[in-house]
C-alpha positions as CSV (number, residue, x, y, z in Angstrom):
1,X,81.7,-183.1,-124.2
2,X,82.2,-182.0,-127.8
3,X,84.6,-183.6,-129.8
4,X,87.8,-180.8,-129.8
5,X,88.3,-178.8,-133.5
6,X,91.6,-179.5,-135.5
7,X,93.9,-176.4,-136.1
8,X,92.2,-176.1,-139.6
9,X,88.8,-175.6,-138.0
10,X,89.5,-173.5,-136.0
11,X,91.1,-171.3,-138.0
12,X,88.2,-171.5,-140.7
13,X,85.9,-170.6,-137.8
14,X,88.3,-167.4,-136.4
15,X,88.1,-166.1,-139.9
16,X,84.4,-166.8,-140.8
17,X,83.5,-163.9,-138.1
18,X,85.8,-161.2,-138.4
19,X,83.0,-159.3,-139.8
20,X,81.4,-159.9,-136.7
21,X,84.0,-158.1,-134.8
22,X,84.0,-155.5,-137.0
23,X,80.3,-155.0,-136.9
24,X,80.4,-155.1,-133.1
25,X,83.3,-152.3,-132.9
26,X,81.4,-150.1,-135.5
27,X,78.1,-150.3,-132.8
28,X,80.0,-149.6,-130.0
29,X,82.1,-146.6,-131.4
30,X,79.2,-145.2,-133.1
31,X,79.3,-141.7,-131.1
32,X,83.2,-141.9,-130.2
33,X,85.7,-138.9,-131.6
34,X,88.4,-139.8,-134.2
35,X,90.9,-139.8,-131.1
36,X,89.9,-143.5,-130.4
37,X,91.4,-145.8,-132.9
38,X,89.1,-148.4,-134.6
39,X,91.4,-151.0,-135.0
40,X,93.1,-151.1,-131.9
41,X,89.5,-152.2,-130.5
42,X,89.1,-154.4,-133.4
43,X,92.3,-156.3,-132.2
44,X,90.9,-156.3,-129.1
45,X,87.7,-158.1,-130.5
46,X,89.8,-160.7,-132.2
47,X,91.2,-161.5,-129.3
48,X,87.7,-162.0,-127.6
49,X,86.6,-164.0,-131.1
50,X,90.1,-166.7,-130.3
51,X,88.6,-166.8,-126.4
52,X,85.6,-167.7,-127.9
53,X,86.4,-169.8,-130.3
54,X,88.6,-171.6,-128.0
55,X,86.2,-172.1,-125.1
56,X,82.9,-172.9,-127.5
57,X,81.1,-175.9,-126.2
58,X,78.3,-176.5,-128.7
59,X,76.7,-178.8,-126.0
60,X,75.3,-176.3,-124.2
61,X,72.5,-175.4,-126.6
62,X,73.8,-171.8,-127.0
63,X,74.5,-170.5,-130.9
64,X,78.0,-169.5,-131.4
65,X,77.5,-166.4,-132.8
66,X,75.7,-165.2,-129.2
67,X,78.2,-166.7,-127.7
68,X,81.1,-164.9,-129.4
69,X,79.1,-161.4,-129.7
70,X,79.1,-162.0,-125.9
71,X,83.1,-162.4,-125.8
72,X,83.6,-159.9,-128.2
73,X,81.9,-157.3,-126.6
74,X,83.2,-158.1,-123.5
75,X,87.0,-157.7,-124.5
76,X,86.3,-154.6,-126.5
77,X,84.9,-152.7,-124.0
78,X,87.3,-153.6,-121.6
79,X,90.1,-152.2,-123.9
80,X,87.7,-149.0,-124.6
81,X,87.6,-148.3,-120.4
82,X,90.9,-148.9,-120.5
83,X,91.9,-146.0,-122.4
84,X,90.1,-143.3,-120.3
85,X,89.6,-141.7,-123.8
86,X,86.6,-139.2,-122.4
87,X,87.7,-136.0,-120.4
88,X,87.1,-135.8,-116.9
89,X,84.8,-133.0,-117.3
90,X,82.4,-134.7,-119.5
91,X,82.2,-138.0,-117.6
92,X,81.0,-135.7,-114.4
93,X,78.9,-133.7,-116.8
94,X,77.0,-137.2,-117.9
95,X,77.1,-138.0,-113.7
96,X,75.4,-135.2,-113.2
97,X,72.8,-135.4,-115.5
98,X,72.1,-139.1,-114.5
99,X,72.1,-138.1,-110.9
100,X,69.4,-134.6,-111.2
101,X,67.4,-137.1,-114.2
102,X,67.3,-140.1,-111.2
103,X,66.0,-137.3,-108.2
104,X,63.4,-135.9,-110.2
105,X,61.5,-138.7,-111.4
106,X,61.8,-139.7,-107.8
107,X,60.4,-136.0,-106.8
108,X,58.1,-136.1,-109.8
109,X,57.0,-139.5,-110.0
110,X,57.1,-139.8,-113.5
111,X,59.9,-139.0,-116.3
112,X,60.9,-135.7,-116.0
113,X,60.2,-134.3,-119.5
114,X,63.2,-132.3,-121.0
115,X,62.4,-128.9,-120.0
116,X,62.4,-129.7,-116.2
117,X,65.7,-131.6,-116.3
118,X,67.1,-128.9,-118.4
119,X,65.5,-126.4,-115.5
120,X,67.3,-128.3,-112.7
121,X,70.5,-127.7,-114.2
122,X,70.3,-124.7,-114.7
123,X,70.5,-124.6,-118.5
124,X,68.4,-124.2,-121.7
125,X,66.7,-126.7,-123.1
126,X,69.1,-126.3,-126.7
127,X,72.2,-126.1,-124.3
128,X,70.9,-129.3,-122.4
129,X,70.5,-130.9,-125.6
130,X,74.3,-129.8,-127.2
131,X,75.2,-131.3,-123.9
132,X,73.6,-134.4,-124.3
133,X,75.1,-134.9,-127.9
134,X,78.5,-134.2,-126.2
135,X,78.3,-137.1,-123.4
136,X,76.9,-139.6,-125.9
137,X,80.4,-140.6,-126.6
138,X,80.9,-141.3,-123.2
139,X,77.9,-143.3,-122.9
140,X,79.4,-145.5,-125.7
141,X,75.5,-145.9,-126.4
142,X,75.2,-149.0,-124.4
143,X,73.8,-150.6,-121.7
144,X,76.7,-152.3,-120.6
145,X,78.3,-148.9,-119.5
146,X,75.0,-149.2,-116.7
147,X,76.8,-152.0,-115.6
148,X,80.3,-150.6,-115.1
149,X,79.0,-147.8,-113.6
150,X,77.0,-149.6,-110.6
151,X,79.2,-151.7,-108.9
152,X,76.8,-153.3,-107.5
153,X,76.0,-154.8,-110.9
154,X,79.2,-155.4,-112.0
155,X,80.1,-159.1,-112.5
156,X,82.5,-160.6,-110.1
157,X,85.6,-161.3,-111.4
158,X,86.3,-165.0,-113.1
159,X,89.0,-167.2,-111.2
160,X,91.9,-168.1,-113.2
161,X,91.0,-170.5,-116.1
162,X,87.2,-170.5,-115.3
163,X,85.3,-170.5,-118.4
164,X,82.7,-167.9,-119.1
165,X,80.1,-169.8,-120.2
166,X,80.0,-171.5,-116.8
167,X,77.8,-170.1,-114.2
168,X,76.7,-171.0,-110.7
169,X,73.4,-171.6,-109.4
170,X,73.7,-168.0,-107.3
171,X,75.7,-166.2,-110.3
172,X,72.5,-167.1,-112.6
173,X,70.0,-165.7,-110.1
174,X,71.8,-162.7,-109.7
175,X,72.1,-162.1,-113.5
176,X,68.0,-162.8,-113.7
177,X,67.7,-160.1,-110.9
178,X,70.0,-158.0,-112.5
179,X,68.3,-158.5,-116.2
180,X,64.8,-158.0,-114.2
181,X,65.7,-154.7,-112.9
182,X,67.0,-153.6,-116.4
183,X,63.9,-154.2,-118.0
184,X,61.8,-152.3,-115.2
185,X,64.1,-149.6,-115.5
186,X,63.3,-149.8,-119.7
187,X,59.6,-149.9,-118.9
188,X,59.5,-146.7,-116.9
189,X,61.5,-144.8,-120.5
190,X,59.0,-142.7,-122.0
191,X,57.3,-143.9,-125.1
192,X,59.6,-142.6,-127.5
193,X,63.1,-143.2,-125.8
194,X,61.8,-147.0,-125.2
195,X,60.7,-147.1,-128.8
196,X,64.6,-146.3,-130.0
197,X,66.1,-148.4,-127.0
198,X,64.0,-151.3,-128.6
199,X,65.3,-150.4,-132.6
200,X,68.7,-149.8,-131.8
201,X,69.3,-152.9,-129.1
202,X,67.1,-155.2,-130.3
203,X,66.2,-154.4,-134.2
204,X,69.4,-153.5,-134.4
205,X,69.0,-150.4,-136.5
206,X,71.9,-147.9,-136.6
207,X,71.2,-144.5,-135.3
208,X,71.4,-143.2,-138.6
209,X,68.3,-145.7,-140.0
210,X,66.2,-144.9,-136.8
211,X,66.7,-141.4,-137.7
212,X,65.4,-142.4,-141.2
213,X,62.3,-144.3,-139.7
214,X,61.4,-141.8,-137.3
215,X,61.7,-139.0,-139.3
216,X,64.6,-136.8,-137.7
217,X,68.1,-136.4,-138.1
218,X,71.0,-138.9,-136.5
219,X,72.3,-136.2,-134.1
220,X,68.9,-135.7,-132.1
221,X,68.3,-139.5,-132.4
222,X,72.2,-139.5,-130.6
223,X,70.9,-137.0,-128.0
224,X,67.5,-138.9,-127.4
225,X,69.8,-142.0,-127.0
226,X,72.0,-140.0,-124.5
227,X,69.0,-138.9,-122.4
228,X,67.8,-142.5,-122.2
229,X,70.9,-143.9,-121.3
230,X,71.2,-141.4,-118.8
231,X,67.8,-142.2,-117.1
232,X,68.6,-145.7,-116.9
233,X,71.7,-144.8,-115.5
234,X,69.3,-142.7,-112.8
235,X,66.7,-144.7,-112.1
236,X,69.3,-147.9,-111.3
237,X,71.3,-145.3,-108.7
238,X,67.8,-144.4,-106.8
239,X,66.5,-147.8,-106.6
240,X,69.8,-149.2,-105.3
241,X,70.3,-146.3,-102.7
């Protein structure tokens, strides 16, 4: 077991990655109106940075910093659902265009390409795409919102004064299954929503420099983004039906 850090460490190590915080808040707000306050989630994130710093075991072979962005991320968007910032209207709006996106690949048997979703609902494809720009807020442009929004993905809630590093032989597995699916649900993206899914996630490239690197301007990435998302979203309700 590692050896426990004096009040002085820890404190040195709480302020070392504020930035961290910040950085994570500024990725997951990216798309949200001025209505949601920055720094309320950034105190939200420090709280997640003291859990983490508190519960560290360097023993387990894991770097802090994952650790922590783990934590982080996790109390942020917690506080973020909590607020039920988003009308209504535009969550069912983003529902619905998971839900047609999901029944036509599965009609289609490929990814629907933008004029035959925008067909199903009944719109445009330049009013489809305003839309899309609209319910990328709501989206908060992340993959863990697929999570929230599938409860059968959702992680079961921890028992008082579990740590969150821990995980059971069966809790493992079903993160592997759950990770697996993910990742098929990635593959079947079309070539260019897979390609910014990879920059943005795993390059970690603003929208603003993928816009610069593809060549287009950071709304349309933001609406490409949206559409992906959205896809993912479908393609994890029709496999799980």
């Amino acid at each position: 077991m590692a050896q426990p850090m004096n009040e002085q460490e820890r404190d040195s190590l709480i302020e070392e990655h504020v930035d961290l915080v910040r950085y994570i808040v500024g990725r997951v707000t990216v798309t949200l109106p001025e209505s949601v306050d920055r720094e309320d989630l950034v105190s939200a994130g420090i709280i997640g940075l003291i859990k983490a710093v508190d519960r560290f075991d360097p023993a387990r072979g894991v770097k802090f910093e994952t650790y922590a962005s783990t934590v982080i991320r996790g109390e942020v968007m917690e506080s973020l659902r909590a607020r039920d910032w988003a009308p209504r209207s535009l969550r069912r709006q983003g529902r619905e265009i998971a839900r047609t996106i999901g029944e036509l690949e599965a009609q289609l048997g490929y990814p629907p390409s933008d004029e035959e979703i925008a067909e199903a609902l009944q719109m445009d494809v330049a009013e489809y795409h305003e839309v899309l720009g609209k319910i990328s807020g709501t989206l908060v442009l992340s993959l863990d919102e697929i999570m929230e929004n599938q409860p059968h993905l959702r992680p079961k809630p921890m028992k008082s004064g579990q740590d969150v590093s821990y995980k059971n032989p069966a809790d493992a597995l079903e993160q592997a299954e759950i990770q697996q699916m993910i990742a098929q649900a990635i593959e079947q993206l079309p070539e260019r929503e897979k390609h910014i899914i990879a920059l943005y996630y795993q390059e970690d490239l603003t929208l603003r420099e993928i816009g610069e690197v593809l060549g287009v301007t950071e709304s349309r990435i933001c609406q490409v983004h949206a559409q992906a998302i959205s896809r993912l979203h479908g393609y994890l309700s029709s496999h799980l039906e």
